[in-house]
C-alpha positions in Angstrom: 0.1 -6.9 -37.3 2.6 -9.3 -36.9 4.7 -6.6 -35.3 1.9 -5.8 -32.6 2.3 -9.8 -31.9 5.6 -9.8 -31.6 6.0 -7.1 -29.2 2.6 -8.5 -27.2 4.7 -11.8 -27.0 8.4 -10.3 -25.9 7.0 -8.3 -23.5 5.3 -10.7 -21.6 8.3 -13.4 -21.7 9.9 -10.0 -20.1 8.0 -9.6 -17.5 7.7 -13.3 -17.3 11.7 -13.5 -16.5 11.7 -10.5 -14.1 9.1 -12.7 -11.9 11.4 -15.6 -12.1 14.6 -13.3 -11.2 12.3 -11.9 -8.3 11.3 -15.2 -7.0 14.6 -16.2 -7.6 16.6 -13.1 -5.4 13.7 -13.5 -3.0 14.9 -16.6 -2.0 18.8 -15.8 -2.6 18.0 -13.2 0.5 16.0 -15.5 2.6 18.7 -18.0 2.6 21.4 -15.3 2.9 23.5 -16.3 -0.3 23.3 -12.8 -1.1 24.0 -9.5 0.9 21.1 -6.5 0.2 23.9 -4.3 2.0 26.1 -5.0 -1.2 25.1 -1.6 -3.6 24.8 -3.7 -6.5 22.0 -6.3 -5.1 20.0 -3.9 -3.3 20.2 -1.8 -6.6 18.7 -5.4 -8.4 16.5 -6.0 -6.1 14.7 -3.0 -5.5 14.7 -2.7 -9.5 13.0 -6.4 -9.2 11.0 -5.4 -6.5 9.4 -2.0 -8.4 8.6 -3.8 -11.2 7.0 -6.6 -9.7 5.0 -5.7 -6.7 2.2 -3.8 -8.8 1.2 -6.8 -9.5 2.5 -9.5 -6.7 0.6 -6.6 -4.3 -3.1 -7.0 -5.2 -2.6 -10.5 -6.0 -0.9 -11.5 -2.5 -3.8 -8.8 -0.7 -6.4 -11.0 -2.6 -4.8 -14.6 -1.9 -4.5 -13.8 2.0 -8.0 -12.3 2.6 -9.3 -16.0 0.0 -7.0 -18.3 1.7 -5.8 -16.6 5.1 -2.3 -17.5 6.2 -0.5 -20.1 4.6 2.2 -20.4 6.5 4.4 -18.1 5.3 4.5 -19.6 1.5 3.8 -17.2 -0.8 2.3 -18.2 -3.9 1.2 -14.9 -5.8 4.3 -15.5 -7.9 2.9 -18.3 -9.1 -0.6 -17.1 -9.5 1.2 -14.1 -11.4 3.2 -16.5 -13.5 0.2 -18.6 -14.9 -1.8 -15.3 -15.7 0.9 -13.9 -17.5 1.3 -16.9 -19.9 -2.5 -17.3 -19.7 -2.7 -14.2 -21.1 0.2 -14.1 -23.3 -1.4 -17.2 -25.2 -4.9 -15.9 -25.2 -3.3 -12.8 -26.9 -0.9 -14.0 -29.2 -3.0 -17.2 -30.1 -6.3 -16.5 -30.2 -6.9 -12.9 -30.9 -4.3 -11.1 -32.7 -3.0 -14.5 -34.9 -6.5 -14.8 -36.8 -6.1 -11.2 -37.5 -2.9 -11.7 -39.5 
């Protein structure tokens, strides 16, 4: 069982970091410190981008139709970030560590 946490755990401080590097290379672009013409960026961040958007996508549809515009901030990062370690602690600490 405690190998069933550990992965649980790792794989959501994974995904964890890939939202950070997204946010991260988001910004990086926006600010144009980095070049997406460059074969090695756009190869990162379209790697950042597949692996995030399934679930920066329903959230940022979902924030925009609750909130409507806000101003070009967008906050699904965030709301991704505190679900994933919401979950992550609901998972590791109160389900699968009594079963140990």
């Amino acid at each position: 069982m405690d190998a069933v946490i550990w992965l649980v755990n790792t794989a959501a401080l994974i995904y964890f970091w890939l939202l950070i590097a997204q946010v991260a290379m988001s910004w990086l672009v926006s600010f144009r410190i980095v070049d997406t013409r460059q074969p090695v960026v756009h190869r990162i961040g379209r790697f950042l981008w597949q692996v995030t958007e399934p679930v920066l996508g329903p959230i940022r549809r979902f924030l925009n139709r609750a909130l409507g515009n806000l101003g070009g901030i967008d906050i699904s990062p965030i709301v991704a970030i505190v679900g994933v370690e919401f979950l992550r602690r609901i998972v590791v600490g109160e389900i699968l560590a009594p079963l140990r």
